[in-house]
C-alpha positions in Angstrom: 13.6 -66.5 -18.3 14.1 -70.1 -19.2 12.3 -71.1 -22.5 9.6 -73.5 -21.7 9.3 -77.0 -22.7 6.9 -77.8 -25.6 5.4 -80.9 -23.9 2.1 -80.7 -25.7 3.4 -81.4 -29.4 4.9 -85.3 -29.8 5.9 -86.3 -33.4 3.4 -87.3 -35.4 3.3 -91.2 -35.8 1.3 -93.7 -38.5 -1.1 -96.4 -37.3 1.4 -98.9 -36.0 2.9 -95.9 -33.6 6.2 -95.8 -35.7 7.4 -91.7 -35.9 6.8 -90.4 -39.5 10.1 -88.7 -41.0 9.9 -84.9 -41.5 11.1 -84.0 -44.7 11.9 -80.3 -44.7 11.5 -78.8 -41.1 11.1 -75.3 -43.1 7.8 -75.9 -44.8 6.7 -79.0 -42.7 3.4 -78.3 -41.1 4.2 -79.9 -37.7 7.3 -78.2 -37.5 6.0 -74.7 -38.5 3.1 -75.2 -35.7 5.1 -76.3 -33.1 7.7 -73.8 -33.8 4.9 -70.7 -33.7 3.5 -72.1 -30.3 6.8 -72.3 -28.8 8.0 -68.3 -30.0 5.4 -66.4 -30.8 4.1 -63.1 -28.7 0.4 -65.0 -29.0 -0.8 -67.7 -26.6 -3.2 -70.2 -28.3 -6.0 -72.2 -26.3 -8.5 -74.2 -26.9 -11.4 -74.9 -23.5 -14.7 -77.1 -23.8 -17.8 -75.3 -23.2 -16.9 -75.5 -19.1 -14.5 -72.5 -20.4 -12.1 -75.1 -19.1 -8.9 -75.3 -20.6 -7.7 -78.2 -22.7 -4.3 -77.1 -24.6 -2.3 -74.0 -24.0 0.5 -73.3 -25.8 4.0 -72.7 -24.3 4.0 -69.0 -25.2 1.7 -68.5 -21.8 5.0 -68.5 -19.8 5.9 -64.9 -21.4 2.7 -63.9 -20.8 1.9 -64.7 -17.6 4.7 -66.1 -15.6 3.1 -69.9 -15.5 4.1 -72.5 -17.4 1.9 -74.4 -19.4 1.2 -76.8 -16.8 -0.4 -75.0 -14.2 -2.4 -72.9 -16.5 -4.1 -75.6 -18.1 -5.3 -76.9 -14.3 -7.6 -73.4 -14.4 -10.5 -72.3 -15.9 -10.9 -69.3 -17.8 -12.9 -67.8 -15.2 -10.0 -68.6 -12.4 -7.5 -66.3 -15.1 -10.4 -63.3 -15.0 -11.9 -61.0 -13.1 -15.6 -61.0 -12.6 -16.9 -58.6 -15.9 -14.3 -60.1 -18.0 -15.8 -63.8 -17.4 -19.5 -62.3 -17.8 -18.4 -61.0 -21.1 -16.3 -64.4 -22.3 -19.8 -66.0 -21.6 -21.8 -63.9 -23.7 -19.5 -64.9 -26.4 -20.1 -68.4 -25.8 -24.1 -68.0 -25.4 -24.3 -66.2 -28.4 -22.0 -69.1 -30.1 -24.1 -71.7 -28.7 -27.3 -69.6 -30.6 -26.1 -70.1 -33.6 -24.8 -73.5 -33.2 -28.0 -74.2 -33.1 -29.5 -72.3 -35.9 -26.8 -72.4 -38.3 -24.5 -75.4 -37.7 -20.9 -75.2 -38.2 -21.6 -72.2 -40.6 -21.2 -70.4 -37.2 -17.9 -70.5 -37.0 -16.5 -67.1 -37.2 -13.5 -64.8 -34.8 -14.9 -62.8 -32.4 -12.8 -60.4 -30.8 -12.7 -59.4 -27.6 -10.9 -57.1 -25.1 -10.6 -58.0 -21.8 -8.4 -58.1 -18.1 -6.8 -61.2 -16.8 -5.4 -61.9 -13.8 -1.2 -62.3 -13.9 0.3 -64.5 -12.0 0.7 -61.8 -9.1 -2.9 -60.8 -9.4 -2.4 -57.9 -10.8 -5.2 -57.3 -13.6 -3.8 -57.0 -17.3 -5.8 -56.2 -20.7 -5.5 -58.6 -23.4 -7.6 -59.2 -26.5 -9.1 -62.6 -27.4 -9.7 -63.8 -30.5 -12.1 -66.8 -30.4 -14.0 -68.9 -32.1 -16.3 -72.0 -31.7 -15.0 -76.2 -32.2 -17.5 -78.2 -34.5 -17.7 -81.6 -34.3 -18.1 -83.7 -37.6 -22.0 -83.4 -37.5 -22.0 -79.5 -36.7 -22.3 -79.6 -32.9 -20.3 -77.2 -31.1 -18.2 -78.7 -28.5 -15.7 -76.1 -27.6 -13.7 -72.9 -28.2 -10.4 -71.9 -29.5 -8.3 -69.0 -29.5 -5.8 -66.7 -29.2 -4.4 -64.4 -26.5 -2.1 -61.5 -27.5 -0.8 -58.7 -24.9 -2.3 -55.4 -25.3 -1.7 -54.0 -21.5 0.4 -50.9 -22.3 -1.6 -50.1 -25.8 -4.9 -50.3 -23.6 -4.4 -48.7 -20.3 -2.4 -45.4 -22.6 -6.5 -45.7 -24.5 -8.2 -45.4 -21.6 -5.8 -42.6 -20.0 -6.3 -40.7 -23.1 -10.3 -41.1 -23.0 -10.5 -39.7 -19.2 -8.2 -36.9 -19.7 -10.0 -36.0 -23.0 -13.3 -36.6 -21.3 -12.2 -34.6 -18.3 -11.0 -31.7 -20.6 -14.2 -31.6 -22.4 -16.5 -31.6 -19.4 -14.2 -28.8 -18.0 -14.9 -26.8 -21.2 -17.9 -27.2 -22.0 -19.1 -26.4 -18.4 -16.4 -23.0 -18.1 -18.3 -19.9 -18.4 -16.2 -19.2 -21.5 -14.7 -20.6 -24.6 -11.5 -22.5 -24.4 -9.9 -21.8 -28.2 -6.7 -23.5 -29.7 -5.7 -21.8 -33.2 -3.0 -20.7 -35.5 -1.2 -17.8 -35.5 -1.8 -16.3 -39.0 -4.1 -13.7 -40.0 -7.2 -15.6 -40.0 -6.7 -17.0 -36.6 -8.0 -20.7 -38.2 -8.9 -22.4 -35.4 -7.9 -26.2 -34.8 -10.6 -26.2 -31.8 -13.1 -24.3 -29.9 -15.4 -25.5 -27.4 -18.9 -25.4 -28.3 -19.7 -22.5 -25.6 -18.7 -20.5 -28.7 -22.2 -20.7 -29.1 -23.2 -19.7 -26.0 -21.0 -16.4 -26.2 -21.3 -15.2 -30.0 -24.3 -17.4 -31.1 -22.6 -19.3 -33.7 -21.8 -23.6 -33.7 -18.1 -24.5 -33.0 -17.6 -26.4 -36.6 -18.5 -22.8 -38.6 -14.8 -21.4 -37.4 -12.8 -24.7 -37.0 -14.2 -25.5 -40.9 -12.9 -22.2 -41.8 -16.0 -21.2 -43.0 -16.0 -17.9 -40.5 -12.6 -16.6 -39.4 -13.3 -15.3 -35.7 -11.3 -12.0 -37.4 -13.9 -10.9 -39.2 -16.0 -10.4 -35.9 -13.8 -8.1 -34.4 -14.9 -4.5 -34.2 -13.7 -2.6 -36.9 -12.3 0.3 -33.9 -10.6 -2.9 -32.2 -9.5 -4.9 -35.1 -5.6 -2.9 -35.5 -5.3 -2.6 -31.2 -5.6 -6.5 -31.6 -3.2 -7.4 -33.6 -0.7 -5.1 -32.5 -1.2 -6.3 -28.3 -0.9 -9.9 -29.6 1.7 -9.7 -31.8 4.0 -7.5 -29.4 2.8 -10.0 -26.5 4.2 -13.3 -28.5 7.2 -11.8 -29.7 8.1 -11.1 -26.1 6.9 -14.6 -25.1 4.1 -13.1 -23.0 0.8 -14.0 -22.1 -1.5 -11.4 -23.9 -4.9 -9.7 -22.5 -7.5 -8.5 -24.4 -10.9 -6.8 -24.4 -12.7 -5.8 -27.2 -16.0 -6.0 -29.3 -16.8 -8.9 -31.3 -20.3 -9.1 -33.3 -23.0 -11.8 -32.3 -24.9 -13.3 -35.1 -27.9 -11.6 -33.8 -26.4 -8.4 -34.9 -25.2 -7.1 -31.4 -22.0 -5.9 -29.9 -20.7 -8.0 -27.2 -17.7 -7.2 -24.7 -15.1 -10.2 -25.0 -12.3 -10.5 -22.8 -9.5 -13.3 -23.9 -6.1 -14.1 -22.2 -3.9 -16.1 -24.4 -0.8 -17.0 -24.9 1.8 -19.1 -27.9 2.3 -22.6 -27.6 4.3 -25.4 -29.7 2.8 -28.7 -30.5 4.1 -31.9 -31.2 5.0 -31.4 -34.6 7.4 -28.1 -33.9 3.8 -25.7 -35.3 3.4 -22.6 -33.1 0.0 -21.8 -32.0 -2.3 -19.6 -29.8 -4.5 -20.8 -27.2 -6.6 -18.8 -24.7 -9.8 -18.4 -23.1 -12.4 -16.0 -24.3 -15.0 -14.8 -21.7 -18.3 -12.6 -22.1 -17.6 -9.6 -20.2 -20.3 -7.4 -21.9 -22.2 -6.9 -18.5 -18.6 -5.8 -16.3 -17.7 -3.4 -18.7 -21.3 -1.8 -18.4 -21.0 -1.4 -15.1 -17.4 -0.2 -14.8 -18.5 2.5 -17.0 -21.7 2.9 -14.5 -19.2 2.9 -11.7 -16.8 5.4 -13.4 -19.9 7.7 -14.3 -21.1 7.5 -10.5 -17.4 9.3 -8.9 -15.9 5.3 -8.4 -18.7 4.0 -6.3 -18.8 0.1 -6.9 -21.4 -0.8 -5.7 -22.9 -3.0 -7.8 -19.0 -4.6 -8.5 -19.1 -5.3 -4.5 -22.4 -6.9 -4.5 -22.0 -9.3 -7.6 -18.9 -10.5 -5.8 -19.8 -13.7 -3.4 -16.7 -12.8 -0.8 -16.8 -9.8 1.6 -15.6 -6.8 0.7 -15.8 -3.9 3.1 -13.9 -0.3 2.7 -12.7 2.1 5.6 -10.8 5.5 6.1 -7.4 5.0 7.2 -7.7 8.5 9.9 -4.9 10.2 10.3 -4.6 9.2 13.7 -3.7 5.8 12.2 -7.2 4.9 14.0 -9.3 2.8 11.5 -13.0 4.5 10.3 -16.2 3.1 10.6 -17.3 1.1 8.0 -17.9 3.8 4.6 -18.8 1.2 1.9 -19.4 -2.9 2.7 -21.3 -5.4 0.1 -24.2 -7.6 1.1 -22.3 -10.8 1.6 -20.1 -8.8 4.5 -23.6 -8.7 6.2 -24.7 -11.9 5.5 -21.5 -14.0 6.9 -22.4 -12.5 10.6 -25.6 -11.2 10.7 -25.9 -7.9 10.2 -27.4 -5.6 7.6 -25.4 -3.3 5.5 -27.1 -0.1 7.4 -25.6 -1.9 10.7 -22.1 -2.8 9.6 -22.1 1.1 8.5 -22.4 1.7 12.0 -19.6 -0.2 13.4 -16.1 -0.2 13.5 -13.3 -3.7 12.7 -12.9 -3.4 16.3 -16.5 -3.8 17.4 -16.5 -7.2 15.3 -13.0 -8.8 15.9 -12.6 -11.0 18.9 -11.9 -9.6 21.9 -8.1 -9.7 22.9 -7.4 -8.7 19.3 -6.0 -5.0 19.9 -2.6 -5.8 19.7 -2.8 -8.3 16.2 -4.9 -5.3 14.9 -1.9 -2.9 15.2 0.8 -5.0 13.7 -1.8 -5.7 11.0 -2.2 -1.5 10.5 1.8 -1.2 10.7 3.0 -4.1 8.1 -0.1 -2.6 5.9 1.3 0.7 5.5 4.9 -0.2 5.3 3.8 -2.8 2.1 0.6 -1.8 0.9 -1.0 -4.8 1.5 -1.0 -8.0 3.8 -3.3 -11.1 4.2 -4.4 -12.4 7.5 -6.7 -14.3 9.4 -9.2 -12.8 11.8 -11.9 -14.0 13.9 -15.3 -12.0 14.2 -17.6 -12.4 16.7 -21.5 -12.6 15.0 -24.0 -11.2 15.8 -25.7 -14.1 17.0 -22.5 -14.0 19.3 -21.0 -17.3 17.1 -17.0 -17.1 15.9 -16.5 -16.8 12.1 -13.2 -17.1 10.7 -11.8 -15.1 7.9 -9.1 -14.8 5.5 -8.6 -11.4 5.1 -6.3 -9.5 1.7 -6.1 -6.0 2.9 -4.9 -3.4 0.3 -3.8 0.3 0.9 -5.2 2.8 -1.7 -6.8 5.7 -2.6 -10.7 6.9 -2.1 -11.7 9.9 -2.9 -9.0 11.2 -2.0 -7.9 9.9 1.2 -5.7 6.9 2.1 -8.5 3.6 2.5 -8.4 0.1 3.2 -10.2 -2.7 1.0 -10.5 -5.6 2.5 -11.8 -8.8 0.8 -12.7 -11.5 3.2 -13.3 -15.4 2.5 -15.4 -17.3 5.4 -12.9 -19.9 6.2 -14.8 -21.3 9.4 -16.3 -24.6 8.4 -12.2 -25.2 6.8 -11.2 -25.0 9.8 -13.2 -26.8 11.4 -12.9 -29.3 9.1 -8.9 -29.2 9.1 -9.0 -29.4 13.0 -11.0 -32.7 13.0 -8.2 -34.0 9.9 -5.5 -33.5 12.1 -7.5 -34.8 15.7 -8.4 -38.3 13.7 -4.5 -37.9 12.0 -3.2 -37.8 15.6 -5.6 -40.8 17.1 -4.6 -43.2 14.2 -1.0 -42.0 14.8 -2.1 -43.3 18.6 -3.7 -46.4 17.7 -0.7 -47.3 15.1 1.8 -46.8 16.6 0.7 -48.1 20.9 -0.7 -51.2 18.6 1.1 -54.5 20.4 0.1 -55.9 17.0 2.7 -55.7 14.4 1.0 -53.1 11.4 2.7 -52.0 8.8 1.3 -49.6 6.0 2.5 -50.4 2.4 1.4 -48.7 -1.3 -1.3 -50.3 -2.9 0.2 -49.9 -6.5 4.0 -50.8 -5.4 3.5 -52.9 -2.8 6.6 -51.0 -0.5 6.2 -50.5 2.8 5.4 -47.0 3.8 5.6 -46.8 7.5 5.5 -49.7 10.3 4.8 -49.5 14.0 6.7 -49.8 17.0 5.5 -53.5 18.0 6.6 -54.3 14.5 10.2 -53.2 15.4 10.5 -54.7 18.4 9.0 -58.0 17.3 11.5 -58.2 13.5 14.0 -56.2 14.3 13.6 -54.0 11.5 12.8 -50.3 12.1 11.2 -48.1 10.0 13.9 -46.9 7.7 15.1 -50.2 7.5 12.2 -51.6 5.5 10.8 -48.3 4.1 10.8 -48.8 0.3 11.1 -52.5 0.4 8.6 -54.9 0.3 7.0 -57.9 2.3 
């Protein structure tokens, strides 16, 4: 870039207009101004109380991409977007209020951070620091100030705020604790969401202080079987899995469950982070469950998915239905006495027999297989499932559990994507208007359509990645 032309600074004259000699152009005030307006990363402005500008230095070329010239034809508010003006004229009512109580004793920088428009439109953060013009008598007649570049420093801010706020939001609303802490004996923690509360009764500050060492928690039975599965776990640079007791400040045992693993921050220091989740209640009833021959009941029921068992018969016929949840009922209808009456077959869509058999065959040459199915309701509707199918053992005999997901309103959802994908696909490319589709960031061209060919010349390919 060409280094603009300082055409606002002419050499200072005496009253009869003849040039006054500089003698040091190092220390010279004149000199040492104009030279700072000409080079300097700042851009300095003065505007009358229109906000219209009266002097901007040459500097607004490197900032901008306009020269001097055409920037001072504008008004602040043509450089701004709408919030940025509203908050420059705040500024300047507030100056104005104080102009009038206090005089020139007013004068004082304010700084302010706010997006301008570049000279392609693109918006840009820059801070301001202004301040009012006083007249002889006091009166304020305009503004001056300076403009420095802060684009980069600002838009890396606010990307930091939203992805902290977004973490904190995330933990804070997990049903468990999201931990980050050293791997010493104390486990001192460098953070723990506040959930910590929730879970063990205790604020989040008492452990990251390293007033309470989560350690000293631990079940006296659990404390060794702890250490050891962590330890072994990170040497092997594995994620490690634990369940154990930890004491709440009421006094009570609670069941904790917490998968983990070692990390390395930025300054080269290993740590552990991991998620710690209440699991006081499942390990109740697993021990209900294992005290009641494996019946799960209450495992199926608390799960919001279907989850139905049946005999694989040695026929390599399917049984009847011998253990479903409620939500299998709910999805189409029936009760949980009903679907124990019934067979797959009764409920999957007619024409189905042969899908059902390759489904029996891959299962019991894997193990397992995931599929889609359709059910007919009892209302006589079509629900849609995605099915995981598992081969295992029940009481003895070989069994299928099958957890099922409703996918129908996906579906239907997915179908109408792709129906209004394939009209606009219609409309763009029959169009005998040129249309072209381009990013809004980059400004490239994405995709054009066929009246745009024929009327340019260029096809797709040829302008794909360029732009207008």
């Amino acid at each position: 870039m060409t280094k603009p032309r300082n055409d606002f600074f002419t050499k200072p004259q005496n009253a009869e207009g003849i040039e006054i000699n500089q003698a040091n152009p190092l220390v010279d005030e004149y000199q040492v101004l104009k030279r700072m307006s000409q080079s300097a990363g700042e851009v300095f402005w003065t505007a009358d109380l229109d906000l219209n500008i009266l002097y901007i230095s040459p500097s607004v070329l490197y900032l901008t991409g306009d020269p001097p010239e055409v920037r001072k034809k504008k008004s602040l508010t043509d450089m701004m977007p709408p919030e940025s003006v509203a908050l420059i004229k705040s500024v300047l009512a507030e100056e104005l209020k104080l102009a009038r109580t206090r005089g020139a004793e007013s004068t004082h920088g304010r700084v302010v951070e706010v997006e301008r428009y570049d000279k392609d439109g693109t918006r840009k953060w820059v801070s301001i620091n202004a301040s009012g013009v006083h007249d002889e008598n006091g009166v304020l007649i305009g503004i001056q100030g300076i403009t420095r570049n802060i684009h980069e420093t600002k838009t890396a801010q606010l990307k930091l705020a939203q992805s902290e706020a977004r973490f904190r939001m995330l933990a804070e609303n997990l049903h468990g604790v999201i931990y980050l802490c050293r791997n010493d004996e104390r486990y001192k923690m460098e953070y723990i969401s506040e959930s910590i509360s929730d879970l063990l009764g205790y604020p989040a500050e008492v452990f990251t202080s390293d007033e309470l060492s989560f350690t000293e928690l631990y079940h006296p039975d659990d404390r060794a079987g702890i250490y050891e599965t962590a330890s072994n776990c990170v040497a092997e640079g594995k994620t490690f899995h634990l369940v154990y007791r930890a004491k709440h400040k009421d006094g009570s045992w609670r069941w904790i469950e917490e998968k983990g693993k070692e990390i390395e921050n930025e300054r080269g220091e290993k740590l552990l982070e991991g998620f710690l989740t209440d699991v006081t209640e499942r390990v109740n009833r697993e021990e209900q469950v294992r005290e009641s021959q494996g019946r799960y009941e209450q495992l199926f029921n608390a799960n919001n998915d279907s989850i139905s068992l049946v005999y694989l018969l040695p026929n390599g016929e399917l049984s009847n239905f011998i253990e479903v949840n409620d939500a299998a009922g709910e999805v189409i209808g029936y009760t949980r006495d009903e679907l124990l009456q019934l067979n797959i077959r009764d409920l999957e869509e007619p024409g189905s027999a042969a899908e059902i058999e390759k489904r029996l065959t891959d299962i019991k040459q894997r193990g397992a297989s995931r599929f889609e199915t359709r059910f007919v309701a009892k209302d006589g509707s079509i629900v849609t499932f995605d099915v995981k199918s598992r081969l295992i053992d029940y009481q003895g005999r070989p069994a299928l559990l099958n957890i099922s997901r409703d996918i129908t309103q996906g579906k239907i959802a997915q179908k109408k994507l792709e129906e209004s994908e394939e009209k606009f696909l219609k409309a763009f490319h029959n169009s005998p208007n040129i249309i072209g589709l381009s990013d809004v960031e980059t400004g490239e061209y994405l995709e054009v359509n066929q009246a745009f060919t024929a009327k340019t010349g260029y096809t797709p390919d040829d302008v794909k990645g360029k732009k207008i």
